[in-house]
FIKOL-61304 format. One record per residue: z, y, x of N, C-alpha, C, O in turn; residue in one letter. Coordinates in steps of 0.05 Angstrom, whole numbers, plus 32768, in hexadecimal, padded with zeros to 4 digits. Last residue first. Layout:
// residues N
ZYXZYXZYXZYXA ...
***
This chain:
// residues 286
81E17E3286F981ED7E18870A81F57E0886F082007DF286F1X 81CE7E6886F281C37E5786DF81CD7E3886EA81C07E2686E0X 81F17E85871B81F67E9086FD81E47E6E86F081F37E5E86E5X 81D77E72874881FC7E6C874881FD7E68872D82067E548722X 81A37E81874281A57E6D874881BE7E60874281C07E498738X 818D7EB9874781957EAC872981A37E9A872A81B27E978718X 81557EA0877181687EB8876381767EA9874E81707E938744X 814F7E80879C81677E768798816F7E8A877E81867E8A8774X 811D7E9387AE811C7E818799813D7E6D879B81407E55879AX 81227EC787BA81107EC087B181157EAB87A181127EAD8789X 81587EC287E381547ED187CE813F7ED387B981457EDF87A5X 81397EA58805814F7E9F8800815E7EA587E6816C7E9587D8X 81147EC8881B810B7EA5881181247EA387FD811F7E9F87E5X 813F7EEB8833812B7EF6881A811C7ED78812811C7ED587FAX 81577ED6885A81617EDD884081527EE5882F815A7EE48818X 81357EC6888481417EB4886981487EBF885781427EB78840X 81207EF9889281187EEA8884811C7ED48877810E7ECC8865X 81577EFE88B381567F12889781417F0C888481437F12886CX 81567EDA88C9816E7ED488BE81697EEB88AB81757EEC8895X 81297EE888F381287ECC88E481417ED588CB81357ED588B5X 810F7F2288F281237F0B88FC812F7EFA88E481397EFD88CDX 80D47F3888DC80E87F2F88DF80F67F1B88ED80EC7F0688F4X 80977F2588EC80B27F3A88FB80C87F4888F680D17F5C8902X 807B7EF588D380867EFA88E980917F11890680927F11891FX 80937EFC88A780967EE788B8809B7EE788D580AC7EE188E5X 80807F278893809A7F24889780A57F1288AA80B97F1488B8X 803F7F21889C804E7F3788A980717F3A88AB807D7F4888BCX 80427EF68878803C7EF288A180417F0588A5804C7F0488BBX 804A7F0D884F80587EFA884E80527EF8887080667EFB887FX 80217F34884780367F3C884680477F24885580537F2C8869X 7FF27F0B884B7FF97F1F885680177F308856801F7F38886CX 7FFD7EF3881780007EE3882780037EF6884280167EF28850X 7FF77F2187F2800F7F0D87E980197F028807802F7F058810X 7FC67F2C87F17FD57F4387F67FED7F3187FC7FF77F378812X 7F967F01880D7FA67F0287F27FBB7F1688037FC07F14881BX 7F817ED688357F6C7EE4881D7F787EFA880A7F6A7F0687FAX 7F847ED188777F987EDA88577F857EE4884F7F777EF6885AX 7F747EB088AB7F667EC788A07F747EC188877F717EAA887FX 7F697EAE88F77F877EAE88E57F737EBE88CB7F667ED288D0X 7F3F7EB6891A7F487E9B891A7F587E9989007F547E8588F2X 7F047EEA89027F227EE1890F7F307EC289047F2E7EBA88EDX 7EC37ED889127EDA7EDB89017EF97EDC890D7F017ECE8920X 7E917EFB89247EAE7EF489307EBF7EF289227ECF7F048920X 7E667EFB88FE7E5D7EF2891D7E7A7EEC892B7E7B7EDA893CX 7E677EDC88B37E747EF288D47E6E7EE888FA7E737ED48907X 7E627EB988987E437EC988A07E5C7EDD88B47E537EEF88C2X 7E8E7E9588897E6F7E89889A7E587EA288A07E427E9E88ABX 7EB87EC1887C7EB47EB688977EA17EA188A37EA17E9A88BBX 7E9F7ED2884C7EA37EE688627EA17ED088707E8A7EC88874X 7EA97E9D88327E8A7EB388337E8D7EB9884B7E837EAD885EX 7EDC7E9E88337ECF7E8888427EB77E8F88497EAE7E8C885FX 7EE87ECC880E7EF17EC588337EE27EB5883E7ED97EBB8854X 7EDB7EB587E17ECB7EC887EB7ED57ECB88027EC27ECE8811X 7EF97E8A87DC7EE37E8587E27ED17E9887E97EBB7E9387F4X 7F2A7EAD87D17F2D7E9087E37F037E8C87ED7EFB7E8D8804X 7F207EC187A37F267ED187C07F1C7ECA87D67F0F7ED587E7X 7F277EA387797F037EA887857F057EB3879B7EF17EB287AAX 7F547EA587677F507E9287837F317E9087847F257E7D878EX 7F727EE1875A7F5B7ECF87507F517EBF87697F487ECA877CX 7FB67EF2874D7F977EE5875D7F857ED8874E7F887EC8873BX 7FD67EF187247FC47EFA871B7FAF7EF2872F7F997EED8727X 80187EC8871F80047ED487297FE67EE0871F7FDF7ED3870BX 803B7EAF86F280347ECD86F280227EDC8708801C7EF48707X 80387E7D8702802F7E8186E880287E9B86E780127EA186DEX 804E7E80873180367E758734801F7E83871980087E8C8719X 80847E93872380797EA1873C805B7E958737804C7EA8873AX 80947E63870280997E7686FD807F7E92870F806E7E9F8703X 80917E45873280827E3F871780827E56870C806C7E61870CX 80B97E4A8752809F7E47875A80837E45873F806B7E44873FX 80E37E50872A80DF7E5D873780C47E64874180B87E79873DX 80DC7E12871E80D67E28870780D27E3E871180BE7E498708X 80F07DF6874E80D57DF1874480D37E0C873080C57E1D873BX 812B7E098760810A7E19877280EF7E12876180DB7E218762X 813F7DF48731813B7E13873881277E14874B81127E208746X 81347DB8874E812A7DC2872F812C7DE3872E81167DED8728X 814E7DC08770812D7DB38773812B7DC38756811F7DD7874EX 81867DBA877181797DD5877581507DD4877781407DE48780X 818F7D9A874D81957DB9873D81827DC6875281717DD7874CX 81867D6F876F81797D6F8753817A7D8A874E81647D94874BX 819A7D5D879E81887D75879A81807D7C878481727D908782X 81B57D2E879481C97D4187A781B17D5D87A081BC7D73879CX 819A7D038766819A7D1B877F81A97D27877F81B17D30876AX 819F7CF6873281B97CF4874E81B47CFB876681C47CFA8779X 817E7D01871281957D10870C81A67D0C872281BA7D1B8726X 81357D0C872F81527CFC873281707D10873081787D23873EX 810A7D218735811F7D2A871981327D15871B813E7D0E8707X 81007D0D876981007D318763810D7D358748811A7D498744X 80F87CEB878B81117CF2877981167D08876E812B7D15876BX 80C27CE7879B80D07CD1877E80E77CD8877080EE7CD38759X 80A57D25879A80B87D1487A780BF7CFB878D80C17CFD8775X 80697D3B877C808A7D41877C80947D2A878A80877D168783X 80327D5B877580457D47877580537D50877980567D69877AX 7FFD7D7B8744800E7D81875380227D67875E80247D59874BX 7FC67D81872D7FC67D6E87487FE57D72875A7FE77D6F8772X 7FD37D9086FB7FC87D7A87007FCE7D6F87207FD87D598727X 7FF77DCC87207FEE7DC187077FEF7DA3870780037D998710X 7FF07DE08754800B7DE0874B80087DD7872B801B7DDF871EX 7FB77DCF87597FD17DCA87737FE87DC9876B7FF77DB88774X 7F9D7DF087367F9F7DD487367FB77DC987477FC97DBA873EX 7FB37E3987437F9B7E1B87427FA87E0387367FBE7E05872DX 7FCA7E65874C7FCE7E5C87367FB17E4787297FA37E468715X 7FD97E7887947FC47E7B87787FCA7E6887677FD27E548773X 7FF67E9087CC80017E8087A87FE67E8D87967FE17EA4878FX 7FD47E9B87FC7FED7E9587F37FEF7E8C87D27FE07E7A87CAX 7FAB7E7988287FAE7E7C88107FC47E8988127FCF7E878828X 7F927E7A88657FAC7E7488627FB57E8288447FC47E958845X 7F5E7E5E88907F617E7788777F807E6C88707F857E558876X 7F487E5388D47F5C7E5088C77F5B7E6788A87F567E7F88ABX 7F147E4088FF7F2A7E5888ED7F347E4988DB7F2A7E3488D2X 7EF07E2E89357F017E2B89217F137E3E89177F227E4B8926X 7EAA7E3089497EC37E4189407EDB7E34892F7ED67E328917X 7E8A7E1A89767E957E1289647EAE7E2F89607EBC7E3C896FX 7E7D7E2289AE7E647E2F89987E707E3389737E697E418961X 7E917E0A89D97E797DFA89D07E6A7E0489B67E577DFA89AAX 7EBE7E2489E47EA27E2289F97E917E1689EE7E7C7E1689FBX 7EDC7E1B89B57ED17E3489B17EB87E2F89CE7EA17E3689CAX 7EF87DF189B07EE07DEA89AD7ECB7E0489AC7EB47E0489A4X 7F297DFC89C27F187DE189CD7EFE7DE889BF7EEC7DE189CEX 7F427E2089A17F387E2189C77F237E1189C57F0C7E1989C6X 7F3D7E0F89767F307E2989727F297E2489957F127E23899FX 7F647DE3897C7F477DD8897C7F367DEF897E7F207DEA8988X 7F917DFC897C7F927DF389917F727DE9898A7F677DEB89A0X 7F8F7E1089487F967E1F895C7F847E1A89727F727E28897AX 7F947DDC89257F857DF589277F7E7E0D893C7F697E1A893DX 7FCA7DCC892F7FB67DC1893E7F9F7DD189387F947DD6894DX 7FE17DFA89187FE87DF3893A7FCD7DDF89427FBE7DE28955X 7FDA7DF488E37FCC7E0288F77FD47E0589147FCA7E158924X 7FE57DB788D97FCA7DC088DE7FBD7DE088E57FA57DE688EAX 80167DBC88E780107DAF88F67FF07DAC88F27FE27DA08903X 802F7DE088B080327DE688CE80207DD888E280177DE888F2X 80177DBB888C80077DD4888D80067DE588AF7FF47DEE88BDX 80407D98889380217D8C889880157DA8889A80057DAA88ACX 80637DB8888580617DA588A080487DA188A3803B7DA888B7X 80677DB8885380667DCD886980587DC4887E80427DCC8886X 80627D8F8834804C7D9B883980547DB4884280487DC8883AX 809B7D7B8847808C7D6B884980697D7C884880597D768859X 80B67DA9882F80BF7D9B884D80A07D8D884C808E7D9D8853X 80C77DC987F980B17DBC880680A97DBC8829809A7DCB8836X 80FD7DD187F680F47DC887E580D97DBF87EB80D37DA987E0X 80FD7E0E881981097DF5881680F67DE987F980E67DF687EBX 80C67E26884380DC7E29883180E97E0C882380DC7DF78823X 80A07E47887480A37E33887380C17E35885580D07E488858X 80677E68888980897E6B888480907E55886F80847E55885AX 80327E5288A480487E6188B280647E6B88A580767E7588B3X 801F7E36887C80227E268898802C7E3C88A580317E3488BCX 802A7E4E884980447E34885180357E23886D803C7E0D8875X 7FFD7E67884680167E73884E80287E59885680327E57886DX 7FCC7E32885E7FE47E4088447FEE7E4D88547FED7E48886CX 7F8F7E1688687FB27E0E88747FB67E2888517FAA7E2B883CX 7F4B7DFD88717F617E11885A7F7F7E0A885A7F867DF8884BX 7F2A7E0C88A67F447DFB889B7F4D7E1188887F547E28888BX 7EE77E0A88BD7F047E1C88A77F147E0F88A67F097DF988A2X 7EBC7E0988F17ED37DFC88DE7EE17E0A88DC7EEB7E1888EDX 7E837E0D89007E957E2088FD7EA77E0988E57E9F7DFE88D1X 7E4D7E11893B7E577E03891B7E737E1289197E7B7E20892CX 7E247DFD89747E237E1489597E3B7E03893E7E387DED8933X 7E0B7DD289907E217DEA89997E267E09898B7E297E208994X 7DFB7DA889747DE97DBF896C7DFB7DD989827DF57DF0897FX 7E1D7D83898C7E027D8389947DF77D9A89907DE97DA589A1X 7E4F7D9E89747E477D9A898F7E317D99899E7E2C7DA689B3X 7E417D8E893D7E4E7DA589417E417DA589697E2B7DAE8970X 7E4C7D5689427E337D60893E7E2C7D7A89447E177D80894FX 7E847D4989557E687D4189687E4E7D5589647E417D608975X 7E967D65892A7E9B7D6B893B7E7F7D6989547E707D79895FX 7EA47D3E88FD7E8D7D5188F87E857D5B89167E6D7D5A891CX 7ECB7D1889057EAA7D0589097E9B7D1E89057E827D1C8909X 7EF87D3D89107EF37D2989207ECD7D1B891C7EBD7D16892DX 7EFB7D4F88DD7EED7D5B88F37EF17D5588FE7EF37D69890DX 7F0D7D2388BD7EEE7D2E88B57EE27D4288D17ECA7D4588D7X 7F437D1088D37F307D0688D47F157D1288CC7F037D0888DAX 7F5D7D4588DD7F507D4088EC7F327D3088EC7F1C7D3588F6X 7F667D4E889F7F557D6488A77F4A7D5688C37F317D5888C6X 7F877D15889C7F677D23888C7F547D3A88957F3B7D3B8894X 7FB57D2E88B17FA57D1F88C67F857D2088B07F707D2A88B8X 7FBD7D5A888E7FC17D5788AF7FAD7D4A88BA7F9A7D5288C8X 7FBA7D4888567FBD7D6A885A7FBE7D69887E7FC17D808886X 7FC47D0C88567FA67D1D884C7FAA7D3C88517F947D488850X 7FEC7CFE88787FD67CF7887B7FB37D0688697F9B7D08886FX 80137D1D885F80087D2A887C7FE97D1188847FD77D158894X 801E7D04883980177D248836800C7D29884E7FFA7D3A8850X 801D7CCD883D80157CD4883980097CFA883B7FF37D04883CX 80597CE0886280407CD4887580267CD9885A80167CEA8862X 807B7CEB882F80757D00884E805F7CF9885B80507D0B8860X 80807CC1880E80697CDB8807806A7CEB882080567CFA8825X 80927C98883480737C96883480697CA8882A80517CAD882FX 80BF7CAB883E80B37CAA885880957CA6884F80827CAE885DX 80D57CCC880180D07CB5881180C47CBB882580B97CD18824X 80FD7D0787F380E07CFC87F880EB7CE1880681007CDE8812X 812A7D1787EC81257D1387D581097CFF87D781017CEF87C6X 813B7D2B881E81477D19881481377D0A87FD81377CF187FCX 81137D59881981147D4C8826812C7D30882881267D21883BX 81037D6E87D281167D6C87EA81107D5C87FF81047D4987F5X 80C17D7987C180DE7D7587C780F27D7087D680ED7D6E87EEX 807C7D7587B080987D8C87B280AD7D7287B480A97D5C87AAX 80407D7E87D980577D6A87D1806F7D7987D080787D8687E2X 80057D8A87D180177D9687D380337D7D87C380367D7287ADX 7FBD7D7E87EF7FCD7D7D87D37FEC7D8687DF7FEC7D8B87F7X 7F6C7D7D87FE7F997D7A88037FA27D7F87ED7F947D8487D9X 7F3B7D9888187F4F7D8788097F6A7D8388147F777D848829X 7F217DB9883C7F337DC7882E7F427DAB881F7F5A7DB0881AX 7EFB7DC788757F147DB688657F2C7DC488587F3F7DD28860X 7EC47DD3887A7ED57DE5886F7EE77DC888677EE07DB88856X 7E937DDE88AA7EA37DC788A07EB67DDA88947EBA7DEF889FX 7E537DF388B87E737DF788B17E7D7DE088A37E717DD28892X 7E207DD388C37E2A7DEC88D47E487DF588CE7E547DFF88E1X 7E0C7D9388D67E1C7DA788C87E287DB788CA7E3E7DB388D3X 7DC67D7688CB7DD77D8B88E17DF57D9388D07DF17D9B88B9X 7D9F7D5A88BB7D9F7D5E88DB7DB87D6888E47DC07D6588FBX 7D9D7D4E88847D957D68888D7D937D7088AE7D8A7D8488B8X 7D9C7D1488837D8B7D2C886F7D837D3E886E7D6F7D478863X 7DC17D0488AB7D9E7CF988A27D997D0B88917D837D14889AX 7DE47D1C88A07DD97D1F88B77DBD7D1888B57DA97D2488BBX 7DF97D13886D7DED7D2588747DE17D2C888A7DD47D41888BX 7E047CDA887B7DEA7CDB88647DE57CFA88687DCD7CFF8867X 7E2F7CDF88997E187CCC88AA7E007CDB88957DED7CE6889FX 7E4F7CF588817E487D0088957E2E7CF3889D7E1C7CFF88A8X 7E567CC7885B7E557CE088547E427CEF886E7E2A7CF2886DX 7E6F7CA2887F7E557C9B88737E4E7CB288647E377CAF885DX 7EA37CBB889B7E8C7CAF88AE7E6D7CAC88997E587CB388A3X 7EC17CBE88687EBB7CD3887C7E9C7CD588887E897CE38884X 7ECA7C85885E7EBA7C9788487EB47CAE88547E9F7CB8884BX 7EE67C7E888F7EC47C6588897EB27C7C886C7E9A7C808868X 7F137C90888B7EF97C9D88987EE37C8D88927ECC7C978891X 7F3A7CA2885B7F2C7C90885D7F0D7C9588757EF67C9B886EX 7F507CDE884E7F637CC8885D7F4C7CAC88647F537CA18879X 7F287CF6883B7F2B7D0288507F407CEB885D7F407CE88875X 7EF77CDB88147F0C7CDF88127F157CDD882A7F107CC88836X 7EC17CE987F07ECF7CF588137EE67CEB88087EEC7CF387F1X 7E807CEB87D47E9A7CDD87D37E997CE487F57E887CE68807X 7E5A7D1F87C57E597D0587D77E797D0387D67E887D1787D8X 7E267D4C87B17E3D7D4587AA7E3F7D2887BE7E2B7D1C87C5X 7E037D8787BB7E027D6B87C17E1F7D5D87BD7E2F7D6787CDX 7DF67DBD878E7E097DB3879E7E067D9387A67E077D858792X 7DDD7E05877C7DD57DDE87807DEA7DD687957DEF7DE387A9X 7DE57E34874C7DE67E2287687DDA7E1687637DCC7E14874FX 7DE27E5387187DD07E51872E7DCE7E4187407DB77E3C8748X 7E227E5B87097E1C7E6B87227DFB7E67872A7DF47E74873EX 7E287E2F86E97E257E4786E27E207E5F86EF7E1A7E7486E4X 7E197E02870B7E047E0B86FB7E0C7E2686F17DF97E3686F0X 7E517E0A87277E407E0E873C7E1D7E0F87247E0B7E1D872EX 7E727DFC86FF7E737E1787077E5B7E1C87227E577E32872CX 7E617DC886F27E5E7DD986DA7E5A7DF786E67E497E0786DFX 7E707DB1871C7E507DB087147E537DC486FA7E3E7DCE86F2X 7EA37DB087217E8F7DB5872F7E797DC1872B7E707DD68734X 7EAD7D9186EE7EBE7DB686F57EAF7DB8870D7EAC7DD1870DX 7E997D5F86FC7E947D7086DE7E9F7D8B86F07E8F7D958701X 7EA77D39871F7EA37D4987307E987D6687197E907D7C8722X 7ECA7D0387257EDB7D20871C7ECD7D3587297ED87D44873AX 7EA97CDD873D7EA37CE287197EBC7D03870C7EBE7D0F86F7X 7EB57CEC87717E9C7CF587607E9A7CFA87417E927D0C8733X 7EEE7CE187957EDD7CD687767ECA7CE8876F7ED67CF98762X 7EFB7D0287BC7F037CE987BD7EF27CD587A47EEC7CBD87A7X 7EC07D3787C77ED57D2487C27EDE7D0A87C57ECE7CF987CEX 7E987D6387E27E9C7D4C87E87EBE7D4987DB7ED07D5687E5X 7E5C7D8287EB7E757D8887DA7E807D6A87DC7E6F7D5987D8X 7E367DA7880C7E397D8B88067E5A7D8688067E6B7D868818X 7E017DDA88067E237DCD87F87E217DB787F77E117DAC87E9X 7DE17E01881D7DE07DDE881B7DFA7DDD88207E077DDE8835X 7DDA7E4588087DE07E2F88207DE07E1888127DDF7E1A87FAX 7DD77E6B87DA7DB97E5E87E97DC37E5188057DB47E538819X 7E027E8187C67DEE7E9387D87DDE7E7F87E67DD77E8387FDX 7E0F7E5687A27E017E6C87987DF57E8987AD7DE77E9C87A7X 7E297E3287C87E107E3287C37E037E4487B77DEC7E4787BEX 7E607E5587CD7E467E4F87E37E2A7E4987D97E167E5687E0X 7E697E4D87977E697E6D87A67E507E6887BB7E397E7087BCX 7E777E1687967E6A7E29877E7E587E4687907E407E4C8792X 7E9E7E1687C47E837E0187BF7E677E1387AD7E507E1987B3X 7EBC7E3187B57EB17E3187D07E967E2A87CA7E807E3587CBX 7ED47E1A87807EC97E3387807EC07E39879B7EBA7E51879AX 7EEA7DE9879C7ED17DED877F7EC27E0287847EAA7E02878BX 7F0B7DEC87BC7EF27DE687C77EE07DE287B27EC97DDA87B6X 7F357E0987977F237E2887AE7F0B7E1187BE7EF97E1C87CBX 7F357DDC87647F437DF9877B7F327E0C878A7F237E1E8781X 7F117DA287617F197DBC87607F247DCF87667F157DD98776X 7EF07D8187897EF67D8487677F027D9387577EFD7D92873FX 7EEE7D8A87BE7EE07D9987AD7EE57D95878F7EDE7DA5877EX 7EFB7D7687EC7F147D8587D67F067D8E87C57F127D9E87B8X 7EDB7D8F881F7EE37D7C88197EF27D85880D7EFE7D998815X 7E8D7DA488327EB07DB2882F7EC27D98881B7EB57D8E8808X 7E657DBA885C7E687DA1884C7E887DAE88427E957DC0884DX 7E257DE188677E417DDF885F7E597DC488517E587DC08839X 7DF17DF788827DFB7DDC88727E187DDC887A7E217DD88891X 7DD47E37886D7DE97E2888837DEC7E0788747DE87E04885CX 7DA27E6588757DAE7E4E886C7DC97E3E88757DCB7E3D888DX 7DA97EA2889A7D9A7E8B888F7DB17E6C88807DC87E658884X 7DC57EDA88717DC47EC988887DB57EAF88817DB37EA7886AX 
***
C-alpha cells in the first residue's frame, strides 16, 4: 500500500517501539514520539536493525503545548497524518484504599484523557483530508476488570467507551477509529515502567497480604508467558492496510478467550474463576 504518515505515541518501549520499528521497515513515515528523546537508544537500535528510518519528537500526551508543536512540525513537513496510533500509558497496581486521589487522576490523565488530548489536535487534520484512522491501544483490563488494579481499569474502561462513541462520530468523515486490546505480554509495563499505589508495601494496610499475593501471582503469570508482543505490532500492520477493519481487535489466544468469558458468562461464575486465579493458594500461604 502507498506510504502512510503514521505518528504513534509511547515509543520508548513496549509495543510503541516495536510499531514504530515494524512500520517503518515497510516504508511508511514513523513519527515516533516520546516524553524524553534522550530515552530514545532501544528505538533506534531496533528500527537500524530492521533497515528503517524513524522521525523522533518529544510528546508528552498530558502536556498539549508539547502535543500542539509536534503536530504543528509534522504538518509542515509532510501535510498530512494518516494514522494516529495511541499507545502510551502505564499501569498502576493497588488497592483502591491504598491509592491517593492524585495516583488515580494521574493514571487517568495519561491512559484517558492523554489519548484525548493527542486526538483532539490530530483530528482537524484527519477531517480536511476526510481520510485517517486512529488505534487506541486499551487491554483486556478495558473489558474485565480485577481487584488490585481499580485505577488502570477504569481508565482502560473509559477509553473504550469513549472509543466507541468517536468510531460514530467520525466514521461520516472517512476517519476510522479501532480499538487493539493486548492481553499479558512480558514488556516494560510490568518491569521498569511498572507503579504501585504509596501504600502498596504498607505493613498497615488493611490490604497488604492480599496486594502482595495478587502481585507474585501476576508476576508469576507475566514471567511465564511466552507471547511475543511483536503480535501487538503486526495487528497494527494488519489494521493500517485493511479496507474494513473491525472496531474491537485481540492480538493474543489469551485475550480472546478472556472476551469470550466475559462476556457469556454470568457474572458470578466469572468471578469465580478471577477469583480463583489470583486468590489460588491464598488461605494456605496467609
Amino acid at each position: 500500500m502507498p506510504s502512510q504518515v503514521i505518528l504513534i505515541t509511547g515509543c520508548s518501549s513496549g509495543f510503541g517501539l516495536l510499531m514504530a520499528a515494524r512500520l517503518s521497515a515497510k516504508g511508511h513515515t514513523v513519527i515516533a514520539t516520546m516524553r524524553d528523546p534522550s530515552h530514545s537508544e532501544a528505538l533506534r537500535q531496533e528500527v537500524a536493525k530492521r533497515w528503517g528510518n524513524v522521525e523522533i519528537y518529544p510528546l508528552d500526551v498530558t502536556k498539549v503545548d508539547t502535543i500542539r508543536t509536534t503536530i504543528s512540525t509534522v504538518i509542515q513537513k509532510h501535510n498530512r497524518i494518516d494514522v494516529l496510533i495511541n499507545n502510551a500509558g502505564y499501569r498502576m497496581g493497588g488497592f483502591f484504599e491504598d491509592l491517593t486521589q492524585d495516583e488515580i487522576r494521574s493514571q487517568a490523565e495519561t491512559n484517558f484523557f492523554g489519548v484525548q488530548n493527542v486526538t483532539r489536535e490530530a483530528i482537524p487534520y484527519m477531517r480536511q483530508q476526510r481520510q485517517g484512522r486512529i488505534i487506541n491501544i486499551s487491554s483486556v483490563a478495558g473489558f474485565s476488570a480485577s481487584p488490585g488494579f481499580s485505577a488502570y481499569n477504569a481508565s482502560k474502561w473509559a477509553l473504550e467507551a469513549f472509543s466507541e462513541s468517536l468510531h460514530y462520530e467520525l466514521k461520516p468523515f472517512g476517519i476510522d477509529v479501532l480499538l487493539i486490546e493486548p492481553g499479558t505480554y512480558n514488556t516494560k509495563i510490568f518491569h521498569e515502567n511498572a507503579r504501585y499505589a504509596k501504600d502498596f508495601n504498607n505493613l498497615q494496610s488493611p490490604y497488604y497480604v492480599m496486594s502482595q499475593h495478587i502481585q507474585k501471582r501476576v508476576m508469576s503469570y507475566v514471567r511465564a508467558t511466552r507471547k511475543n508482543p511483536e503480535s501487538v505490532a503486526v495487528l497494527a500492520e494488519k489494521l493500517i492496510e485493511a479496507k474494513n477493519p473491525s472496531f474491537r481487535n485481540i492480538p493474543d489466544l489469551e485475550g480472546k478467550i478472556l472476551y469470550f468469558l466475559r462476556k457469556f458468562l454470568p457474572f458470578r461464575v466469572y468471578r469465580s474463576l478471577v477469583w480463583g486465579f489470583l486468590f489460588k493458594d491464598f488461605t494456605k500461604n496467609r
